[in-house]
One Martini backbone bead per residue (centre of mass of N, CA, C, O) as a GRO file, in nm:
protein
  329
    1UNK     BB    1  -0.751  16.059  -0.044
    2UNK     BB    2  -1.050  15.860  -0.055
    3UNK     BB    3  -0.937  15.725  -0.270
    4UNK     BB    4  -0.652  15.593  -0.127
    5UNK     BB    5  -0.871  15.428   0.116
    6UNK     BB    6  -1.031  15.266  -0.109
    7UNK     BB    7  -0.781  15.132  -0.255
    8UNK     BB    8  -0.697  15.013   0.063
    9UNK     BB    9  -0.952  14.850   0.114
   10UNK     BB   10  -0.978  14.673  -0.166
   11UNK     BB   11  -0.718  14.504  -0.082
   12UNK     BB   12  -0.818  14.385   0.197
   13UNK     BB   13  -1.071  14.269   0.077
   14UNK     BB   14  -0.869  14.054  -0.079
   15UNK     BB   15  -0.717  13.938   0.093
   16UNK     BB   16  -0.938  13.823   0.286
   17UNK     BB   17  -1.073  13.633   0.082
   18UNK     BB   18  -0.780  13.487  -0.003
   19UNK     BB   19  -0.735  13.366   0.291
   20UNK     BB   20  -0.981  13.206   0.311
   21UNK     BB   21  -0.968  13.058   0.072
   22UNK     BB   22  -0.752  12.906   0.165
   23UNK     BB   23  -0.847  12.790   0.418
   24UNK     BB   24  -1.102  12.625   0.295
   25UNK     BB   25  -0.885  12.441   0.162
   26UNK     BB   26  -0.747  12.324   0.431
   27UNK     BB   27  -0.978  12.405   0.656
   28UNK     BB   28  -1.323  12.357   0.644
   29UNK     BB   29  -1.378  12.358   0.954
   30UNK     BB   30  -1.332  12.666   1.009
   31UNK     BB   31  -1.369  12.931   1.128
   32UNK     BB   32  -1.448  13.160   0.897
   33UNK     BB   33  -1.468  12.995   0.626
   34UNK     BB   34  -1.502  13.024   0.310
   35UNK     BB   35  -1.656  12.863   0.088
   36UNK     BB   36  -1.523  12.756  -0.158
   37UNK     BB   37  -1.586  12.716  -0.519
   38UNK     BB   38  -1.684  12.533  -0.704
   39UNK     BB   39  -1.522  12.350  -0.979
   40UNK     BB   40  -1.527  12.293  -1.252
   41UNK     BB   41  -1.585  11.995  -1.449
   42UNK     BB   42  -1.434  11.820  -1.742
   43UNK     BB   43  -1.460  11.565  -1.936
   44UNK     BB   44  -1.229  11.322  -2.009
   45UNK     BB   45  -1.107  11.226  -2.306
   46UNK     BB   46  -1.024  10.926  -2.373
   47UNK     BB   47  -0.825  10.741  -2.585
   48UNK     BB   48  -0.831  10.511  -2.756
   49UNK     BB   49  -0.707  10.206  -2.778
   50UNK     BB   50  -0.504  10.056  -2.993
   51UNK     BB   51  -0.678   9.810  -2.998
   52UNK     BB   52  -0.979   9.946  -3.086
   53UNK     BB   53  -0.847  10.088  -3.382
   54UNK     BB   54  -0.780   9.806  -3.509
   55UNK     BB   55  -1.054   9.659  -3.514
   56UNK     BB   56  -1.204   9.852  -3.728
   57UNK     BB   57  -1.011   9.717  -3.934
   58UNK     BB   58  -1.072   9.468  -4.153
   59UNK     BB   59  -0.761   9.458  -4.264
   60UNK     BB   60  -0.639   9.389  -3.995
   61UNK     BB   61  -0.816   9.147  -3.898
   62UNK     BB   62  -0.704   9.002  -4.149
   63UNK     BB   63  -0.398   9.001  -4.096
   64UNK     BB   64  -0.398   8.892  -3.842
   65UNK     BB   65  -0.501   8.650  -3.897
   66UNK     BB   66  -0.279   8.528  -4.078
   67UNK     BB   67  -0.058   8.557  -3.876
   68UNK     BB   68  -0.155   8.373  -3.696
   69UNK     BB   69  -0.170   8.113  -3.850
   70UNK     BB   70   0.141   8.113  -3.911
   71UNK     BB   71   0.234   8.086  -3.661
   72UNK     BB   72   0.077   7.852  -3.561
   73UNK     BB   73   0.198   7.643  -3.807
   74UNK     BB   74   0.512   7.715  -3.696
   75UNK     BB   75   0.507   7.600  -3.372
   76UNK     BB   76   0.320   7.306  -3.491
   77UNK     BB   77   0.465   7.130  -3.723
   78UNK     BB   78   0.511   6.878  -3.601
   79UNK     BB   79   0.206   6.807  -3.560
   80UNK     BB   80   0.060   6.945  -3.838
   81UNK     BB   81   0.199   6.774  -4.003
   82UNK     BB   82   0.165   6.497  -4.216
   83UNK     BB   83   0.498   6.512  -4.277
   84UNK     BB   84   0.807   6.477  -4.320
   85UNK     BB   85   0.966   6.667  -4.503
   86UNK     BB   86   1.242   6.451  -4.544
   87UNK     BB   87   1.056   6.288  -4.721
   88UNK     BB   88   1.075   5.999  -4.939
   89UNK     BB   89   0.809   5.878  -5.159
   90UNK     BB   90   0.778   5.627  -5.377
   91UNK     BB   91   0.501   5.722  -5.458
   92UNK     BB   92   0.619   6.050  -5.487
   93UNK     BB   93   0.567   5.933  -5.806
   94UNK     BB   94   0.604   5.902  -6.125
   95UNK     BB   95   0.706   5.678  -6.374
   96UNK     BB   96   0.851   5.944  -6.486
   97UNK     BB   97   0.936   6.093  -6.225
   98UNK     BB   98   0.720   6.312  -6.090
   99UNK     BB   99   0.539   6.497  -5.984
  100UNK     BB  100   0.245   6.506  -5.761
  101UNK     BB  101  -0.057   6.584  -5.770
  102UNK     BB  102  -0.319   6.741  -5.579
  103UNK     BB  103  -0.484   6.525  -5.341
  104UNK     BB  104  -0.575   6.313  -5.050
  105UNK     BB  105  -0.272   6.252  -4.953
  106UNK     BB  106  -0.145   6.517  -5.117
  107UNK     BB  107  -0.270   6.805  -5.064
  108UNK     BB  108   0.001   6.951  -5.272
  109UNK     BB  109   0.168   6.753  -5.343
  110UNK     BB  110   0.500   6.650  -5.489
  111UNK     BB  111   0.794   6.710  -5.543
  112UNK     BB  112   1.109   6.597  -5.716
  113UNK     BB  113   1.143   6.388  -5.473
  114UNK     BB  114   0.894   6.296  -5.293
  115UNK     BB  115   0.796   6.551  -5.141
  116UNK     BB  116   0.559   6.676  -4.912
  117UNK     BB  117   0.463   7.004  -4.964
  118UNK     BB  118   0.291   7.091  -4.723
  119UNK     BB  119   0.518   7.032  -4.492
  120UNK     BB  120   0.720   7.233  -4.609
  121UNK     BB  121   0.552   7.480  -4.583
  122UNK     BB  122   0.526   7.433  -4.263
  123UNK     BB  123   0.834   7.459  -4.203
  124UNK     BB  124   0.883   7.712  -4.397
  125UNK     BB  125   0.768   7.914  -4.173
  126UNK     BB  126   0.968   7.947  -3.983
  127UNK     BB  127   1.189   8.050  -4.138
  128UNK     BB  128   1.060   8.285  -4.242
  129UNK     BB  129   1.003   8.407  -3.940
  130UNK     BB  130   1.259   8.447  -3.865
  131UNK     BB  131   1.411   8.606  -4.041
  132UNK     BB  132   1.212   8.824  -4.017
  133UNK     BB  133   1.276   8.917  -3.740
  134UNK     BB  134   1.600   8.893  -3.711
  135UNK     BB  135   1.620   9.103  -3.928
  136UNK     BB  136   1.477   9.311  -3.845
  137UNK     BB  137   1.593   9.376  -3.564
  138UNK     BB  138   1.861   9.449  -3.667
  139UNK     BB  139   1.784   9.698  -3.791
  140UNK     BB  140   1.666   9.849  -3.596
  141UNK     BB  141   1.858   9.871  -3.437
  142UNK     BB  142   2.130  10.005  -3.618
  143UNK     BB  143   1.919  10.248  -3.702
  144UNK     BB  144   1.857  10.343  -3.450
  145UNK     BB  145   2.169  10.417  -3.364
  146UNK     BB  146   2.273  10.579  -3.621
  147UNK     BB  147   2.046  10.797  -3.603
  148UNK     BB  148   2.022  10.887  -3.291
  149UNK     BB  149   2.353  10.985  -3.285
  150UNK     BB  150   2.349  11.181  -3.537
  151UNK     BB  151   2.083  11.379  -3.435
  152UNK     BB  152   2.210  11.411  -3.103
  153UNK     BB  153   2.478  11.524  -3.185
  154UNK     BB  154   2.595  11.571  -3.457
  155UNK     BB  155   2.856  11.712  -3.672
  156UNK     BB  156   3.043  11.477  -3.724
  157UNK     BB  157   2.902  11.272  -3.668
  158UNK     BB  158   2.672  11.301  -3.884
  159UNK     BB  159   2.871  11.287  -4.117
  160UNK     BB  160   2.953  10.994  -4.083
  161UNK     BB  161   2.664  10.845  -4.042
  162UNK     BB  162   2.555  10.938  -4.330
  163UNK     BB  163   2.751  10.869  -4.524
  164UNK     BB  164   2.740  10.550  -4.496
  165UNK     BB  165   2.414  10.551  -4.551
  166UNK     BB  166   2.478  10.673  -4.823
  167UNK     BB  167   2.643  10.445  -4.963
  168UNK     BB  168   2.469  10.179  -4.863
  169UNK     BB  169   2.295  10.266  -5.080
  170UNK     BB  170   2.431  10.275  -5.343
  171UNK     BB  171   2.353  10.012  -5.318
  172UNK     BB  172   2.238   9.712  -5.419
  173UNK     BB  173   2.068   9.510  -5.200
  174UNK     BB  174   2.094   9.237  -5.386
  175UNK     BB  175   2.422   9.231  -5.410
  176UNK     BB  176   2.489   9.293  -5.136
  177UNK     BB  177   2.383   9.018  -5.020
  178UNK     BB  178   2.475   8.770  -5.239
  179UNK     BB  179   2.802   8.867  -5.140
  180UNK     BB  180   2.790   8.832  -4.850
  181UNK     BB  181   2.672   8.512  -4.835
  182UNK     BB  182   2.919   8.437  -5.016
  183UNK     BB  183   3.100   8.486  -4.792
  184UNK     BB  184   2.952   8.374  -4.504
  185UNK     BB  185   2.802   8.155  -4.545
  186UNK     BB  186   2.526   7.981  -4.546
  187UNK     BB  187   2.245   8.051  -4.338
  188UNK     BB  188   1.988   8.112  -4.076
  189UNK     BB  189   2.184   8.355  -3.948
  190UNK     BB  190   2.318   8.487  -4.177
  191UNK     BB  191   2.051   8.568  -4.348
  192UNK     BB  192   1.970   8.783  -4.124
  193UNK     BB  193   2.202   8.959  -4.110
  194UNK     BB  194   2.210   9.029  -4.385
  195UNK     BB  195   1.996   9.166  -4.409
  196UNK     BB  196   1.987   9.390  -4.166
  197UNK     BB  197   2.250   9.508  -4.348
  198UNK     BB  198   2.087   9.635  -4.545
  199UNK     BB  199   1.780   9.735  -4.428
  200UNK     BB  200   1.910  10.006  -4.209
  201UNK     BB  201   1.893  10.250  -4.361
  202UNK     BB  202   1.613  10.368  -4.389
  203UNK     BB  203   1.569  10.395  -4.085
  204UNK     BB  204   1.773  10.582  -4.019
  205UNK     BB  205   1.675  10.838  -4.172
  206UNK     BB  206   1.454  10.852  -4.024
  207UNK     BB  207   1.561  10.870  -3.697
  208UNK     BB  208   1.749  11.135  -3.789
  209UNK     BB  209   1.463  11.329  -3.804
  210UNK     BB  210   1.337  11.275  -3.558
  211UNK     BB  211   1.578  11.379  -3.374
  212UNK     BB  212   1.617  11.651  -3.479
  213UNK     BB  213   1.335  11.764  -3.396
  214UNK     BB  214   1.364  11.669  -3.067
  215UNK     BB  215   1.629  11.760  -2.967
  216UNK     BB  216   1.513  12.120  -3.003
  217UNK     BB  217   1.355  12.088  -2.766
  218UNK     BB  218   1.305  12.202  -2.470
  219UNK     BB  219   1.306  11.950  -2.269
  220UNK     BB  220   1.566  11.897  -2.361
  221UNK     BB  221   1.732  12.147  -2.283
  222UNK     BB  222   1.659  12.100  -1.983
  223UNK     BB  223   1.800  11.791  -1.951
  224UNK     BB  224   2.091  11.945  -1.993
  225UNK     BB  225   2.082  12.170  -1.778
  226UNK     BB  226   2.053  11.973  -1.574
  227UNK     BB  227   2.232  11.688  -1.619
  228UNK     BB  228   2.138  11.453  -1.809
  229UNK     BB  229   2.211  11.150  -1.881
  230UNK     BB  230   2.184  11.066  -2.213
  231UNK     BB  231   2.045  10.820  -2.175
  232UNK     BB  232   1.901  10.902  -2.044
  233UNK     BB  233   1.699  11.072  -2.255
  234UNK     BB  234   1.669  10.875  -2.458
  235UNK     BB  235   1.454  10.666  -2.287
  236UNK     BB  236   1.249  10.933  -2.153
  237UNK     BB  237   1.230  11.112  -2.417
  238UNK     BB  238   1.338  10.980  -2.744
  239UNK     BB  239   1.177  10.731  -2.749
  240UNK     BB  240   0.901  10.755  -2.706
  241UNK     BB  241   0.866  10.883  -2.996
  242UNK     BB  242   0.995  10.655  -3.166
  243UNK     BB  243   0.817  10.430  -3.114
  244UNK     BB  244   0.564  10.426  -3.347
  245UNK     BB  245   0.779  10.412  -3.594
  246UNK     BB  246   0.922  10.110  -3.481
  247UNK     BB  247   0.640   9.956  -3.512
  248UNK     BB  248   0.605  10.009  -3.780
  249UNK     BB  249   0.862   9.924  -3.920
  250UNK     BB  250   0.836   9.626  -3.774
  251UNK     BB  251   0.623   9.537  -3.939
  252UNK     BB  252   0.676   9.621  -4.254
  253UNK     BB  253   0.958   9.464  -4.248
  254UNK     BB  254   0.886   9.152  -4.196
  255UNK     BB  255   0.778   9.147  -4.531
  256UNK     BB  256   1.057   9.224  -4.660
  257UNK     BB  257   1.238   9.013  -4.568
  258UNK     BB  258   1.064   8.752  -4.641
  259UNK     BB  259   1.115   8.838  -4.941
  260UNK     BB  260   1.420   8.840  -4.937
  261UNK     BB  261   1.450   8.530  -4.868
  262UNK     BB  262   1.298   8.443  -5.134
  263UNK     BB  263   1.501   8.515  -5.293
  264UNK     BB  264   1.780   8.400  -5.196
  265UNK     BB  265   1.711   8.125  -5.224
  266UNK     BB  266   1.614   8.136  -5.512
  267UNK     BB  267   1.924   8.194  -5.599
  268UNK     BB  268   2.113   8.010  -5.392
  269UNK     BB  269   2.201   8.186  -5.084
  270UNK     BB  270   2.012   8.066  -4.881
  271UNK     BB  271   1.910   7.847  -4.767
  272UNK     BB  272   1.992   7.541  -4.725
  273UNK     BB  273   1.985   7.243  -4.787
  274UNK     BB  274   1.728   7.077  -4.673
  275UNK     BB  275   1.575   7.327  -4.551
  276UNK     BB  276   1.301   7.438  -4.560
  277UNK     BB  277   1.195   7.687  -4.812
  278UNK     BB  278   0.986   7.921  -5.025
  279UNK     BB  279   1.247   7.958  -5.203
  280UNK     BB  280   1.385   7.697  -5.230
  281UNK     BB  281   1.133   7.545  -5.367
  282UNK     BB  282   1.127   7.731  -5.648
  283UNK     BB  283   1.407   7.649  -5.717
  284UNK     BB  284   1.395   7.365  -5.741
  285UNK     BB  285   1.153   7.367  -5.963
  286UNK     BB  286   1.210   7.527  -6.230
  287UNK     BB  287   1.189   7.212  -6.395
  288UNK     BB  288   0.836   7.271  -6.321
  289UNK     BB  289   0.636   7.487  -6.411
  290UNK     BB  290   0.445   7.344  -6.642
  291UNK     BB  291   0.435   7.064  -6.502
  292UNK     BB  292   0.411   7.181  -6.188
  293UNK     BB  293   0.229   7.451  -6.093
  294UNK     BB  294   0.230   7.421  -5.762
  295UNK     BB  295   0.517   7.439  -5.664
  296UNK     BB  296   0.443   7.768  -5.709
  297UNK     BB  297   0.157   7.851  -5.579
  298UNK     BB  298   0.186   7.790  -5.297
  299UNK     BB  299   0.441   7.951  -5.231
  300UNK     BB  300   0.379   8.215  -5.290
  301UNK     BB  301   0.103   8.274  -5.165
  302UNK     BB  302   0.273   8.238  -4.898
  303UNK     BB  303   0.424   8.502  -4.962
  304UNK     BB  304   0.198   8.687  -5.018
  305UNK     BB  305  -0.020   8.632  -4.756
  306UNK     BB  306   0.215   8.793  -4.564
  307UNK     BB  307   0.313   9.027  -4.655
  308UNK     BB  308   0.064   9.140  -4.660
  309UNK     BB  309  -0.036   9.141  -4.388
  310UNK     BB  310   0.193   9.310  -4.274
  311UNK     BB  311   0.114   9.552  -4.461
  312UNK     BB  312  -0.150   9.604  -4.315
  313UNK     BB  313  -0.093   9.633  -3.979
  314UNK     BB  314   0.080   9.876  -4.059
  315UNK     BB  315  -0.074  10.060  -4.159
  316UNK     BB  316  -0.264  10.066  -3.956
  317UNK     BB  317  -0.098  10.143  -3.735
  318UNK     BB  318  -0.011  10.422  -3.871
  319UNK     BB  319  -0.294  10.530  -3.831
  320UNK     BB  320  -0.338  10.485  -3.508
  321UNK     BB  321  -0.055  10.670  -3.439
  322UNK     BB  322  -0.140  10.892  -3.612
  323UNK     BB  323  -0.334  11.193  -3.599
  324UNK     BB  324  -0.344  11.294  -3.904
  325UNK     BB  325  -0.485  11.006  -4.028
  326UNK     BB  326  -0.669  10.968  -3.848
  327UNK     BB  327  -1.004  10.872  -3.960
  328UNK     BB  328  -1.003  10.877  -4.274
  329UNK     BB  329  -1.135  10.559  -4.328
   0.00000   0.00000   0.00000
């Protein structure tokens, strides 16, 4: 009997002491409430922010220096060029009529009609970051919404949706840009439309492997369960996820549109004459490659040290936003 006296006891001031302590927190100056114990905080580490991480990359920052001067020298064309890239100028052969090499006059020398190469180079960086850039969101679009239908509907969609994937693979890339650009008849937004249509398969692939795995998970499941509208589904909860995967191939996607530009010109499917194209200028040149190296040194060059740099801040981005790749550099 004094037992259960004591533990009727015990639960009382166990009551009282968690009353007061609740008064203490809601009402700290009222009489009898005993001051709550203070909680210790614990200082939170936030991480560093994204651009603090890819700064310390001096990949990266070689990269961006060179994507920022081609931006650069692209935005600013008709003022930075030396000459109108469509100028034939007449001492701008030899008496032979070849192209002329690299002097103080024409710092790159000069193609095979007597056109400034330095120019056409400068002017052939819009088309080539254009064509990059719109070629790429193309792709991104199509891979984006064909990858997350599939993910998140399953059933039908997903292997509607995977087996046109799979077909649209087993094409090669370049015999399909080559068919359709000849279909389509070659301009510079045709050229960016077909490599984008070419190029969206692969990241669909990732898209579908990733919304699959995150369709699954409770966080979906609650707000099914709650009746939220599948749009706000994806923007608020699967795009979240979706994003640094995005980025990363958006960034390294632009330097592969890039070459795929400069083969397209290359062979004579890509943009059409006479606008300059860093593709198109070593095509028109193919009859002057050993005796005028310059003409192939210099555009190839540009699309090298392009290609690269996208290809460098995309890598330090994907480990920037990867947790489990941080750091091992």
């Amino acid at each position: 009997m004094g037992g259960a006296v004591g533990n009727v006891s015990n639960c009382v001031v166990i009551l009282v002491d968690t009353e007061r302590a609740v008064t203490a927190r809601q009402h700290p100056s009222a009489p009898g409430a005993r001051a709550a114990p203070a909680s210790r905080t614990w200082p939170v580490r936030r991480p560093p922010a994204l651009w603090a991480r890819l700064i310390r990359s001096p990949a990266a920052l070689l990269g961006m220096l060179v994507i920022g001067l081609v931006v650069a020298l692209a935005l600013s064309a008709p003022w930075v060029a030396p000459y109108n890239p469509a100028e034939q100028f007449f001492d701008g052969l030899t008496l032979e009529g070849r192209p002329l090499p690299p002097s103080g006059r024409f710092w790159f020398g000069t193609d095979l009609l007597g056109r400034d190469l330095l120019s056409r180079l400068i002017h052939g960086a819009r088309v080539s970051l254009l064509i990059g850039v719109a070629a790429n969101a193309a792709a991104l679009a199509i891979g984006t919404l064909v990858g997350t239908a599939a993910g998140y509907f399953r059933g039908w969609t997903a292997a509607v949706f995977m087996r046109f994937t799979d077909m649209m693979m087993a094409f090669p890339a370049l015999i399909l840009a080559i068919a359709l650009a000849a279909i389509l008849r070659p301009s510079l937004w045709i050229v960016a439309l077909v490599i984008g249509m070419v190029n969206w398969v692969w990241i669909a692939r990732v898209v579908y492997s990733q919304v699959l795995a995150i369709s699954g998970r409770e966080f979906i499941d609650a707000a099914r369960a709650l009746g939220v509208p599948t749009p706000r589904i994806f923007w608020r909860h699967l795009f979240p996820h979706l994003l640094p995967t995005l980025l990363v191939w958006g960034t390294l996607g632009i330097s592969t549109t890039v070459m795929f530009e400069a083969a397209l010109s290359f062979l004579g499917v890509g943009v059409r004459p006479p606008t300059p194209s860093w593709g198109g200028t070593i095509n028109e040149s193919q009859s002057y490659f050993l005796e005028a190296p310059w003409l192939v040194a210099f555009p190839g060059a540009a699309i090298l040290l392009t290609s690269l740099a996208f290809n460098l801040v995309g890598d330090a981005l994907r480990d920037a936003l990867d947790p489990t790749l941080r750091g091992r550099r």
